[in-house]
C-alpha positions as a Markdown table, in Angstrom:
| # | Residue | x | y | z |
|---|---|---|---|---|
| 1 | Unk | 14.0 | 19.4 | 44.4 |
| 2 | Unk | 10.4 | 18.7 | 42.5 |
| 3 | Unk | 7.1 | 18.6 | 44.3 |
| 4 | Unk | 7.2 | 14.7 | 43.7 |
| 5 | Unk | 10.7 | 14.1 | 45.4 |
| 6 | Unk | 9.4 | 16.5 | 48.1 |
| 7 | Unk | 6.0 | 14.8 | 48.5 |
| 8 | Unk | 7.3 | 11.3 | 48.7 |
| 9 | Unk | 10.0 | 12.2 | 50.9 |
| 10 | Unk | 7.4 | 13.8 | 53.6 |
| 11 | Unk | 4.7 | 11.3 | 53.2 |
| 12 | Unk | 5.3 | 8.1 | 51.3 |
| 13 | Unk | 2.6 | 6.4 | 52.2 |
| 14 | Unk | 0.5 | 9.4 | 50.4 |
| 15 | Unk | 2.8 | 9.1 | 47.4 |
| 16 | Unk | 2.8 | 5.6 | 47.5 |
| 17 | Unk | -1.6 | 5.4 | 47.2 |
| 18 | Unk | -1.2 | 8.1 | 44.6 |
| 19 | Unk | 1.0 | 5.9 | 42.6 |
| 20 | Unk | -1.6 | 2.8 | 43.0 |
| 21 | Unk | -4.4 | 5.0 | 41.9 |
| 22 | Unk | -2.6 | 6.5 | 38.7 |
| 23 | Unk | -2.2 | 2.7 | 37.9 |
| 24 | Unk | -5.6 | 1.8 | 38.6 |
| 25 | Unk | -6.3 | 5.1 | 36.3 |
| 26 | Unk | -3.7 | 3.7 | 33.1 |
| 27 | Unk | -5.5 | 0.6 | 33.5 |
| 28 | Unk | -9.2 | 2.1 | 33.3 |
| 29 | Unk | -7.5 | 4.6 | 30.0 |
| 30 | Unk | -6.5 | 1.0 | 28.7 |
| 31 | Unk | -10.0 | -0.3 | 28.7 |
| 32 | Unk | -11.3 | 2.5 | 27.4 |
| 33 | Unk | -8.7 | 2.7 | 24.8 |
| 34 | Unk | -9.6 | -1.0 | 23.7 |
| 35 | Unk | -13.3 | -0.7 | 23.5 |
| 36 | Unk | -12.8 | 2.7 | 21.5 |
| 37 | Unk | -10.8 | 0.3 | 19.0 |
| 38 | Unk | -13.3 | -2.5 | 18.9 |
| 39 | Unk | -16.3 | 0.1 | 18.4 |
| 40 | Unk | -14.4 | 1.5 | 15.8 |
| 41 | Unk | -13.6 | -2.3 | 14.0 |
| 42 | Unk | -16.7 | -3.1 | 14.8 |
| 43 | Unk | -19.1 | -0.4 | 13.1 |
| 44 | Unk | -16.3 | -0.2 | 10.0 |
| 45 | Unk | -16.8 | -4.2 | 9.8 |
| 46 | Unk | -20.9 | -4.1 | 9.6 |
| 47 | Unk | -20.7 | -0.4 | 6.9 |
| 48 | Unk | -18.0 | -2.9 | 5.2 |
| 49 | Unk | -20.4 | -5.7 | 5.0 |
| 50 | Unk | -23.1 | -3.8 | 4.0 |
| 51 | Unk | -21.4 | -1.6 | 1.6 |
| 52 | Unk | -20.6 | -5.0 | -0.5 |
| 53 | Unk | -23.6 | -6.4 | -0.1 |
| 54 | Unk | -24.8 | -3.8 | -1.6 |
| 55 | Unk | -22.4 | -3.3 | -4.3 |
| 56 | Unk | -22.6 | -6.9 | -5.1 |
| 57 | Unk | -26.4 | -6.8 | -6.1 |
| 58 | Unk | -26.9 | -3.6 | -7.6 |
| 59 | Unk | -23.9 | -3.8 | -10.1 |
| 60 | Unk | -24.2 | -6.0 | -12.8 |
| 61 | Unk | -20.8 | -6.7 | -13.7 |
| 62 | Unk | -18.7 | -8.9 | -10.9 |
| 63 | Unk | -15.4 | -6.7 | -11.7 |
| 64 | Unk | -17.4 | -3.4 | -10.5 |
| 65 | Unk | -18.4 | -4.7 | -7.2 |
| 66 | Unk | -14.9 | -5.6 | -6.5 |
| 67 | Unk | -13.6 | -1.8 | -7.7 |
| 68 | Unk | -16.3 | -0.5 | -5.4 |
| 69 | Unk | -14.8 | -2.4 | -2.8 |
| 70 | Unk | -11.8 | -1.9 | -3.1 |
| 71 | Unk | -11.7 | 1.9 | -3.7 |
| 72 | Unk | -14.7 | 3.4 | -2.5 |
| 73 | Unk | -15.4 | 1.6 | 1.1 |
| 74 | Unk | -11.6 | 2.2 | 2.4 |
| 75 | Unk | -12.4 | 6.3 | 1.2 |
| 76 | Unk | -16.1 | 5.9 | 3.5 |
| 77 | Unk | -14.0 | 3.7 | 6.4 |
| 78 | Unk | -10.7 | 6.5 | 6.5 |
| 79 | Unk | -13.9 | 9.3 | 6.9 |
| 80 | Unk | -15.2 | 7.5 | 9.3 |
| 81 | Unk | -11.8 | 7.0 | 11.3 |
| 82 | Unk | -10.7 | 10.4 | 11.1 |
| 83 | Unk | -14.5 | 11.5 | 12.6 |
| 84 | Unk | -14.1 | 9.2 | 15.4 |
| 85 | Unk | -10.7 | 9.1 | 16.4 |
| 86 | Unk | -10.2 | 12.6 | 15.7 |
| 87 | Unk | -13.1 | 14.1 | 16.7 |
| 88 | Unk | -14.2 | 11.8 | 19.2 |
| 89 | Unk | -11.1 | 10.8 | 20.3 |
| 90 | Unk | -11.8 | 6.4 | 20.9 |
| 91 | Unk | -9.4 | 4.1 | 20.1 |
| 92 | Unk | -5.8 | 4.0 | 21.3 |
| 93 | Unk | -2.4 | 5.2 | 19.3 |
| 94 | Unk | -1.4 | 2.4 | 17.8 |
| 95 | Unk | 2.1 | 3.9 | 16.8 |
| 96 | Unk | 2.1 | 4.0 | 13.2 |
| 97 | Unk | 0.5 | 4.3 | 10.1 |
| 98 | Unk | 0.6 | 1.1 | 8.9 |
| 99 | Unk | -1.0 | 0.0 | 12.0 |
| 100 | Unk | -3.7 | 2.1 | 11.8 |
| 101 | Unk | -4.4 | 1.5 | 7.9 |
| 102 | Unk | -4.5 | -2.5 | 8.8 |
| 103 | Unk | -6.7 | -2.5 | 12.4 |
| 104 | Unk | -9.0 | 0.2 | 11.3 |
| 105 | Unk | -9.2 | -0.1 | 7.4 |
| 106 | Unk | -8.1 | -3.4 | 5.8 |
| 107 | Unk | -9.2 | -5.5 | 8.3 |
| 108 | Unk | -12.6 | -4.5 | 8.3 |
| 109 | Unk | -12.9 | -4.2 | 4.8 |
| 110 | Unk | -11.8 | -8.0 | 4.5 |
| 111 | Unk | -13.9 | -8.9 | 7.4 |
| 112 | Unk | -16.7 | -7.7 | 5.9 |
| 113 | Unk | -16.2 | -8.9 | 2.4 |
| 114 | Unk | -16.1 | -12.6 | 3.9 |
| 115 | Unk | -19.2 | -12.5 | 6.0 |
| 116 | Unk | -20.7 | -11.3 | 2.8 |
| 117 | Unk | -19.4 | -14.0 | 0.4 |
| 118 | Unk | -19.2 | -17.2 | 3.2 |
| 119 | Unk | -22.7 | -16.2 | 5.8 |
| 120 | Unk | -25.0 | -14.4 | 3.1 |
| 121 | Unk | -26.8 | -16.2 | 0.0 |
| 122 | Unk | -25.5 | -15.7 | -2.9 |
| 123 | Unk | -26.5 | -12.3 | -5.0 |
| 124 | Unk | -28.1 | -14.6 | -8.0 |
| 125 | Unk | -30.4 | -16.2 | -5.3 |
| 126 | Unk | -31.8 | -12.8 | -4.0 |
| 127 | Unk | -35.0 | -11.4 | -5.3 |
| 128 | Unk | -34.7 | -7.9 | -6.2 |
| 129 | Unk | -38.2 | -6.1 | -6.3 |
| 130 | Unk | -39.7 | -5.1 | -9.1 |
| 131 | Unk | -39.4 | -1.5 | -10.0 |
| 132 | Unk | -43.0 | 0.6 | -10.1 |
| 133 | Unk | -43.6 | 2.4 | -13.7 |
Protein backbone atom coordinates (compact mmCIF):
# COMPACT_ATOMS: atom_id res chain seq x y z
CA UNK A 1 0.00 0.00 0.00
CA UNK A 2 1.59 3.73 -0.72
CA UNK A 3 1.82 6.40 1.83
CA UNK A 4 -1.04 8.22 -0.15
CA UNK A 5 -3.58 5.22 0.08
CA UNK A 6 -2.36 4.92 3.65
CA UNK A 7 -2.75 8.70 4.47
CA UNK A 8 -6.13 9.10 3.02
CA UNK A 9 -7.38 6.05 4.43
CA UNK A 10 -6.37 7.31 8.14
CA UNK A 11 -7.27 10.85 7.74
CA UNK A 12 -9.20 12.11 4.72
CA UNK A 13 -10.04 15.08 5.72
CA UNK A 14 -5.96 15.79 5.92
CA UNK A 15 -5.69 14.22 2.48
CA UNK A 16 -8.55 15.82 1.30
CA UNK A 17 -6.95 19.87 2.28
CA UNK A 18 -3.78 18.54 0.90
CA UNK A 19 -5.37 17.95 -2.37
CA UNK A 20 -7.13 21.56 -2.33
CA UNK A 21 -3.74 23.15 -1.60
CA UNK A 22 -1.71 21.27 -4.43
CA UNK A 23 -4.63 22.77 -6.59
CA UNK A 24 -4.47 26.06 -5.29
CA UNK A 25 -0.48 25.45 -5.86
CA UNK A 26 -1.10 24.23 -9.99
CA UNK A 27 -3.12 27.17 -10.25
CA UNK A 28 -0.46 29.73 -8.69
CA UNK A 29 2.52 27.46 -11.19
CA UNK A 30 -0.13 28.44 -14.02
CA UNK A 31 0.01 32.11 -13.35
CA UNK A 32 3.41 32.14 -13.08
CA UNK A 33 3.80 30.10 -16.14
CA UNK A 34 1.68 32.69 -18.09
CA UNK A 35 3.34 35.81 -17.01
CA UNK A 36 6.89 34.05 -17.74
CA UNK A 37 5.26 33.67 -21.44
CA UNK A 38 4.00 37.19 -21.76
CA UNK A 39 7.42 38.64 -20.30
CA UNK A 40 9.01 36.66 -22.68
CA UNK A 41 6.56 37.97 -25.88
CA UNK A 42 6.70 40.97 -24.51
CA UNK A 43 10.49 41.99 -24.26
CA UNK A 44 11.03 39.87 -27.79
CA UNK A 45 8.13 42.15 -29.29
CA UNK A 46 9.77 45.79 -28.09
CA UNK A 47 13.97 44.19 -29.23
CA UNK A 48 11.73 43.15 -32.41
CA UNK A 49 10.40 46.62 -32.90
CA UNK A 50 13.41 48.20 -32.23
CA UNK A 51 15.64 46.01 -34.06
CA UNK A 52 13.58 47.09 -37.42
CA UNK A 53 13.41 50.37 -36.64
CA UNK A 54 16.62 50.37 -36.66
CA UNK A 55 17.41 48.39 -39.51
CA UNK A 56 14.95 50.29 -41.55
CA UNK A 57 16.85 53.76 -41.11
CA UNK A 58 20.35 52.87 -41.16
CA UNK A 59 20.19 50.68 -44.37
CA UNK A 60 19.76 52.26 -47.44
CA UNK A 61 18.42 49.69 -49.60
CA UNK A 62 14.56 48.59 -48.58
CA UNK A 63 15.53 44.71 -49.46
CA UNK A 64 18.31 44.82 -46.62
CA UNK A 65 16.17 45.90 -43.90
CA UNK A 66 13.82 43.16 -44.65
CA UNK A 67 16.98 40.36 -44.79
CA UNK A 68 17.94 41.81 -41.38
CA UNK A 69 14.69 41.09 -40.27
CA UNK A 70 14.05 38.26 -41.34
CA UNK A 71 17.37 36.49 -40.57
CA UNK A 72 19.16 38.28 -37.98
CA UNK A 73 16.30 39.26 -35.26
CA UNK A 74 14.80 35.49 -35.10
CA UNK A 75 18.98 34.43 -34.40
CA UNK A 76 18.95 37.63 -31.40
CA UNK A 77 15.04 36.42 -30.25
CA UNK A 78 16.01 32.22 -30.22
CA UNK A 79 19.36 33.69 -27.86
CA UNK A 80 17.20 35.39 -25.96
CA UNK A 81 14.67 32.41 -25.41
CA UNK A 82 17.07 29.91 -24.79
CA UNK A 83 18.62 32.49 -21.83
CA UNK A 84 15.37 32.91 -20.30
CA UNK A 85 13.61 29.78 -20.61
CA UNK A 86 16.52 27.90 -20.03
CA UNK A 87 18.32 29.59 -17.77
CA UNK A 88 15.76 31.26 -16.03
CA UNK A 89 13.28 28.96 -16.36
CA UNK A 90 9.74 31.56 -17.26
CA UNK A 91 7.35 30.61 -19.56
CA UNK A 92 5.39 27.29 -19.62
CA UNK A 93 6.02 24.03 -22.01
CA UNK A 94 4.13 24.66 -24.63
CA UNK A 95 4.51 20.98 -26.16
CA UNK A 96 6.22 21.41 -29.19
CA UNK A 97 8.53 22.98 -31.37
CA UNK A 98 6.43 24.57 -33.55
CA UNK A 99 4.70 26.11 -30.74
CA UNK A 100 7.43 27.48 -29.31
CA UNK A 101 9.10 28.88 -32.73
CA UNK A 102 5.48 30.76 -33.40
CA UNK A 103 4.61 32.22 -29.53
CA UNK A 104 8.12 33.08 -28.84
CA UNK A 105 9.75 33.90 -32.27
CA UNK A 106 7.43 34.63 -35.18
CA UNK A 107 4.93 36.32 -33.39
CA UNK A 108 7.02 38.80 -32.03
CA UNK A 109 9.03 39.39 -34.86
CA UNK A 110 5.69 40.15 -36.85
CA UNK A 111 4.35 42.08 -33.94
CA UNK A 112 7.08 44.17 -33.96
CA UNK A 113 7.53 44.71 -37.67
CA UNK A 114 3.82 46.16 -37.68
CA UNK A 115 4.04 48.65 -34.84
CA UNK A 116 7.06 49.79 -36.77
CA UNK A 117 5.44 50.21 -40.20
CA UNK A 118 1.53 51.12 -38.96
CA UNK A 119 2.38 53.37 -35.23
CA UNK A 120 5.94 54.87 -36.22
CA UNK A 121 6.54 57.71 -39.04
CA UNK A 122 7.87 56.67 -41.85
CA UNK A 123 11.90 56.21 -42.14
CA UNK A 124 12.07 59.10 -45.11
CA UNK A 125 10.35 61.53 -42.56
CA UNK A 126 12.98 61.00 -39.82
CA UNK A 127 15.88 63.29 -39.48
CA UNK A 128 19.05 61.54 -39.03
CA UNK A 129 21.82 63.80 -37.35
CA UNK A 130 24.52 64.96 -39.05
CA UNK A 131 27.72 63.14 -38.65
CA UNK A 132 30.74 65.35 -36.80
CA UNK A 133 34.08 65.40 -39.15
Amino acid sequence: MTFTGYYSFRHPIRFRQRKEHSVAIERMDAFVDAGGLLLIVGLHTLFAAVATRFFRLRLETSWGALVYIAFAIPVVLFASMLFLSGALGLGPDLGSREAVFVVVIALPVILGYTIDVFWMPHPDDVELPDTVD
